[in-house]
N, C-alpha and C positions, 0 to 999 in steps of 0.2 A: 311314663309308667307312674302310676299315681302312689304314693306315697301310702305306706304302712299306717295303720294308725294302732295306737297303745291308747293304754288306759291302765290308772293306778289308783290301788286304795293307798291311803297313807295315816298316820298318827302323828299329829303336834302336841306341844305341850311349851310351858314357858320355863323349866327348869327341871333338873334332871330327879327322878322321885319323884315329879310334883305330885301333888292330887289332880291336878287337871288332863284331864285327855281328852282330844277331839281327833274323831274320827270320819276322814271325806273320800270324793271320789272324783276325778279328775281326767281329764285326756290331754293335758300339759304342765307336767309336775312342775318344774321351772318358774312359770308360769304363775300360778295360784302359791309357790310357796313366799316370791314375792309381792303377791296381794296380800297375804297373811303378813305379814313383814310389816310391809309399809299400812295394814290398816286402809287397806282399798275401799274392803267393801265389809260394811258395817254387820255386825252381828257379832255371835259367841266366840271367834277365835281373838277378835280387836278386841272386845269386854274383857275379857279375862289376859291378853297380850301371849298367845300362842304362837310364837315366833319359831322355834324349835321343832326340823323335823324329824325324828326319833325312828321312824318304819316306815317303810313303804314296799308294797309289791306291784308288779308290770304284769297287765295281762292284755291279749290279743282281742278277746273278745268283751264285748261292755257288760252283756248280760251275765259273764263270769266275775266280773270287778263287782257289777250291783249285787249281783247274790253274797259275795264274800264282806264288800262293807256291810251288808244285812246281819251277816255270820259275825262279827267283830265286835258292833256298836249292841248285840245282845248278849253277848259276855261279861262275867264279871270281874271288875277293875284288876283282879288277884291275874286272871287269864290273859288281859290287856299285858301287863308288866311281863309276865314269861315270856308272851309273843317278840316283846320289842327287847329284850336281854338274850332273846335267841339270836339277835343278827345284830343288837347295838348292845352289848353287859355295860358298858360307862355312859349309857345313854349321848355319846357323843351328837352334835347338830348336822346329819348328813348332807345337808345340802350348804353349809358354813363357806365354800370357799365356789357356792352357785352365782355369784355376783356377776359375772363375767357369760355367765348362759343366757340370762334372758334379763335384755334388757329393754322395754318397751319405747319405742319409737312415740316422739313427741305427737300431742294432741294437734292434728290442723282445723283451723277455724273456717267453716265452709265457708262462711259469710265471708270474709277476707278473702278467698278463693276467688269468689266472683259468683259462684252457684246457692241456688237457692235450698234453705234448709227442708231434708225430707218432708212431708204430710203422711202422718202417721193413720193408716185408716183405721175408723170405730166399727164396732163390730156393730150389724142392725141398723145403718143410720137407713132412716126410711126419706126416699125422693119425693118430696110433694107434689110432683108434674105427672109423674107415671103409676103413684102409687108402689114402686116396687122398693126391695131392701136391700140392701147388699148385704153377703155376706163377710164372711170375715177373709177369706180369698179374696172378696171385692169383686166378685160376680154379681152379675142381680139375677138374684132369683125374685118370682110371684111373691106380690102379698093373698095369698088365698083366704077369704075371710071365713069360708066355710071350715078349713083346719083350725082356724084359731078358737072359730064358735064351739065346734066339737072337744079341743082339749078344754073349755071355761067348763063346761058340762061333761067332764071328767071319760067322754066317750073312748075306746078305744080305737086303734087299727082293726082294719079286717083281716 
């Protein structure tokens, strides 16, 4: 039986009152609250050290989590603060004792494996033998020179 899936908006921040709020959207809170932590993955939560989880909600469906982080991140900051003293007043770190939840499984080096590193394909590389392109699926479809004459010459579909 395949497993339920969740999705969560949430709100970090790097101390309690800060000015800083960041607000994301997630399908493994765990997960991403340790990216933020450890500065995984480079952008506005690392820049600023948004280590601190302050709110978050669980929703079933994704297109309900996207519309709500939508509803959130257009709020102003006054609205932000109510939200997160509605369920945290001491802004405590809710996920503070998540250490123990998720803990990622060390990096294996394919090459020491013994297997060869992926080939990542481009998208359009054109075959010089057959003239055709792949796609970005990595089908080949036609090079049709007549579609490409007609969009240079701004023509439309029929």
């Amino acid at each position: 039986m395949p497993k339920n899936r969740r999705f969560f908006v949430y709100l970090m921040t790097n101390r309690p009152r800060s000015h800083v709020l960041y607000t994301g959207i997630t399908g493994d809170l765990p997960r991403r609250v340790f990216q933020h932590r450890n500065k995984i993955l480079r952008g506005f939560t690392s820049r600023y050290n948004l280590t601190r989880l302050v709110y978050y909600e669980e929703f079933v469906y994704p297109d309900a989590a996207i519309n709500r982080e939508k509803e959130i991140k257009g709020w102003r900051r006054s609205k932000k603060i109510r939200l997160i003293e509605s369920m945290n007043p001491h802004w405590d770190d809710l996920a503070e004792k998540w250490t123990d939840i998720y803990k990622p499984e060390p990096q294996r080096n394919a090459q020491s494996a013994g297997s060869a590193p992926r080939k990542i394909p481009h998208a359009a590389e054109k075959t010089p033998r057959f003239g055709m392109t792949h796609s970005v699926a990595g089908g080949p479809s036609p090079n049709l020179p007549g579609l490409a004459k007609a969009a240079r010459h701004g023509a439309r579909k029929p």
